[in-house]
N, C-alpha and C positions, 0 to 999 in steps of 0.2 A: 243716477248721479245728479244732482243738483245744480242746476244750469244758472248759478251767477255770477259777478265777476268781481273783478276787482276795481281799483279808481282808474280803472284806464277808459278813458272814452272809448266807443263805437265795442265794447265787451258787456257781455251783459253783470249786471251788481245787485246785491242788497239794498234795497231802501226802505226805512222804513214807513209803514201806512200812512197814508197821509190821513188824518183824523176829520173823522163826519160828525161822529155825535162825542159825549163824553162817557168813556167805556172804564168802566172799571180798571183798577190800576193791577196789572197781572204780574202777580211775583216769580220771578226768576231765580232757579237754583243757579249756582255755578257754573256747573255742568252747561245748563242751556244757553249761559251767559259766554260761556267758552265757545259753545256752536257759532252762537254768532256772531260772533269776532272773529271766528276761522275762514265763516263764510263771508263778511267782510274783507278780509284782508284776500280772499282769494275765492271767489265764488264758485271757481270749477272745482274746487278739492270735491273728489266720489267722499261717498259717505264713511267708506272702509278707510279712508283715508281720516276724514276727521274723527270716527270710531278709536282709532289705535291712540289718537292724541288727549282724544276725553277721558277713555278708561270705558268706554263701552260696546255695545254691539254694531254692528252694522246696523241690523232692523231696528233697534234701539233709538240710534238718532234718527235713522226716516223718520219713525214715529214724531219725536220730538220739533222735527222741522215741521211737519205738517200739522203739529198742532200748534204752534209758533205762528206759521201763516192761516192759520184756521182764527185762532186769537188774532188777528191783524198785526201781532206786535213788529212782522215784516213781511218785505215784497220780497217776489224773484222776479226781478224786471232786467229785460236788455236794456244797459242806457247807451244814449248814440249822440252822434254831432252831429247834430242837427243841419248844417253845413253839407255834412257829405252825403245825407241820405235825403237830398234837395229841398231843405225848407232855406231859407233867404233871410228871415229877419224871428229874432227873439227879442223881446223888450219885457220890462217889468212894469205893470202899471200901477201907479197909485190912487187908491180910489177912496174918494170922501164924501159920507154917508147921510144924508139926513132921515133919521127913522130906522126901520127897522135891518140891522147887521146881516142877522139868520138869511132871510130868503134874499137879499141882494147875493151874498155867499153861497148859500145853495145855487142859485141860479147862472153864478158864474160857474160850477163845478159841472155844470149841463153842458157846456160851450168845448167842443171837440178838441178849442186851440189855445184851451185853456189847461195847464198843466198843473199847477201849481195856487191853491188858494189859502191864504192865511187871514187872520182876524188881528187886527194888530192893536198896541195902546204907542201912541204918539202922533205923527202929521197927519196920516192917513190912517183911515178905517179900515180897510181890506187892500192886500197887494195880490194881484197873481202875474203870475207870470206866464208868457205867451209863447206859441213858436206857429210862426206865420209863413207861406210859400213865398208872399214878397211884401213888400208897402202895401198897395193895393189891397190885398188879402185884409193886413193892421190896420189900413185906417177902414174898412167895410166894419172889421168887430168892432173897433172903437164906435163908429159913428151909427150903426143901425145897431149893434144888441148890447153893449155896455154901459153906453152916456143913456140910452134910452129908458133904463130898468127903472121902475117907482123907487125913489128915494137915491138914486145916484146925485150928487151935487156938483160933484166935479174930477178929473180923471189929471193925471200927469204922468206920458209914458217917456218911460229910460229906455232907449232903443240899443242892445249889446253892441257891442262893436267887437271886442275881444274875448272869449270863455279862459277863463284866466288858470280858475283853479274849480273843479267840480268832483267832489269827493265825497264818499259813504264809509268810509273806515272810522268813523272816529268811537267806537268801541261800546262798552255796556258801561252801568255803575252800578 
């Protein structure tokens, strides 16, 4: 059975890959499309269970999910609060670039407390986003391995205060 969850925090959920390089665009029958919205909206459904809703086998959709995660097109990831399983501080950093995007980006993807890296067009060049054990923890990666990287220019962190809404349902097209 397939061990995701739904949008409910500290359950585990679907997300999908967060993207490394640029992969070819993987087309999706219905059927697969189906899967994963099922597993979406409900990450624990057994497979026998999403099988009787597609119109196929049990073995059938294993297959199909593992090759879904094999393609990267998704995760099976626990997501958690970060609060309760004792980290202290999440912030989002924004970070602006002089020179080269790629390896400032890769290099943030190497950083343990580092979750989350995007390539962005507007104020900032790259955001990730962080989950830290306390301040201390934040300002050590700001100040010894983020602001330090060749071509970092400047950094600006939104420190969470509240996790308002943190969801993976929002479906196929």
């Amino acid at each position: 059975m397939p061990r995701t969850g739904s949008a409910r925090r500290s359950t585990p959920a679907v997300r999908p890959a967060a993207p490394v390089e640029v992969r070819p665009e993987v087309r999706l029958d219905d059927v697969s499309k189906a899967i994963i919205e099922h597993l979406q909206n409900d990450g624990r459904q057994s497979y026998a269970t999403i099988a009787k809703a597609v119109g196929l086998s049990e073995a059938a959709v294993r297959q199909r999910v593992q090759r879904l995660l094999e393609a990267e097109v998704m995760q099976i990831v626990a997501v958690t609060d970060p609060l309760q399983v004792g980290f202290r501080r999440q912030a989002m950093i924004g970070i602006r670039v002089d020179g080269d995007l790629i390896s400032v980006g890769d290099a943030l993807t190497q950083m343990s407390e580092v979750s989350y890296v995007v390539t962005t067009a507007g104020s900032f060049d790259l955001l990730a986003e962080v989950v830290c054990e306390d301040d201390e923890q934040l300002l050590d990666l700001l100040t010894k391995h983020i602001r330090v990287l060749p071509g970092v220019q400047s950094t600006e962190t939104f420190v969470y205060l509240k996790l308002n809404k943190q969801h993976y349902n929002w479906g196929t097209r």
